[in-house]
C-alpha positions as CSV (number, residue, x, y, z in Angstrom):
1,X,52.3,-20.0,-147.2
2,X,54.9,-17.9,-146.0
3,X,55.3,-16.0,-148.7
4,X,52.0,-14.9,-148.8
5,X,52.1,-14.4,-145.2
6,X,55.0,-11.5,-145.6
7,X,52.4,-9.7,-148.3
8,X,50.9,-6.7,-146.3
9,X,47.7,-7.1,-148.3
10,X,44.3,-8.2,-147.7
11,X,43.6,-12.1,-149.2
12,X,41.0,-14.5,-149.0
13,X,42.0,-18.5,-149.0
14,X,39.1,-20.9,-149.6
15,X,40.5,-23.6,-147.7
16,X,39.9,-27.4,-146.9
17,X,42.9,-27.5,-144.4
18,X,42.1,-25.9,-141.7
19,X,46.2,-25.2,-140.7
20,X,45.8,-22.8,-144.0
21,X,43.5,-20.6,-142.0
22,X,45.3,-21.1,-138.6
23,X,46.4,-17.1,-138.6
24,X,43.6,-15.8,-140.2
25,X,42.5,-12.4,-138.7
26,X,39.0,-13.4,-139.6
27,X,37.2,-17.1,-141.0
28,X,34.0,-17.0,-142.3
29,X,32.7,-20.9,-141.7
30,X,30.3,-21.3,-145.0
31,X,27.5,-24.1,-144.9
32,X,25.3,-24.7,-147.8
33,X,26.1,-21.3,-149.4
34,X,25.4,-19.9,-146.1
35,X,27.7,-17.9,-143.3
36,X,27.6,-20.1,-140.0
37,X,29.8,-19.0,-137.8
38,X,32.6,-16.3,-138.1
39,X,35.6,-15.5,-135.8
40,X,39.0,-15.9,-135.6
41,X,41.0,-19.3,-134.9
42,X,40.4,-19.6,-130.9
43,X,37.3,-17.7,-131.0
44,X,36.0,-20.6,-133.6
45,X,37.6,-23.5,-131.6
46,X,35.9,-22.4,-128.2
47,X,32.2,-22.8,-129.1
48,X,30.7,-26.2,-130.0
49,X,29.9,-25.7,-134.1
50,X,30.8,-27.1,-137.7
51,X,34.4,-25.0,-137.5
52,X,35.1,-26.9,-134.4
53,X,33.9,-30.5,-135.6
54,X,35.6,-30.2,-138.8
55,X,38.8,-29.6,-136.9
56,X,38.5,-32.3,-134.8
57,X,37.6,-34.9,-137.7
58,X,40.9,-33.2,-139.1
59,X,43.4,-34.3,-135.9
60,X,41.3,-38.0,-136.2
């Protein structure tokens, strides 16, 4: 990861970890082929949705 972390390029991670995305300037939260939510890290963790409760089943 931090490798690709020094590349001053635009990349998109399909991720199950959610630590993968932890830095991400942007997450789009996908459900059913769908876009649920989108935001960054904090912005994500503050409002009650899927990003959040997939985190939390994560840290369980």
């Amino acid at each position: 990861m931090s490798s690709i972390e020094r590349l001053a390029a635009t990349r998109i991670v399909i991720a199950h970890r959610l630590s993968t995305v932890r830095n991400a300037d942007r997450i789009y939260v996908m459900q059913r082929g769908r876009v649920v939510q989108a935001g960054n890290f904090d912005e994500l963790i503050a409002v009650d949705g899927l990003f959040r409760r997939l985190v939390e089943r994560q840290l369980t």
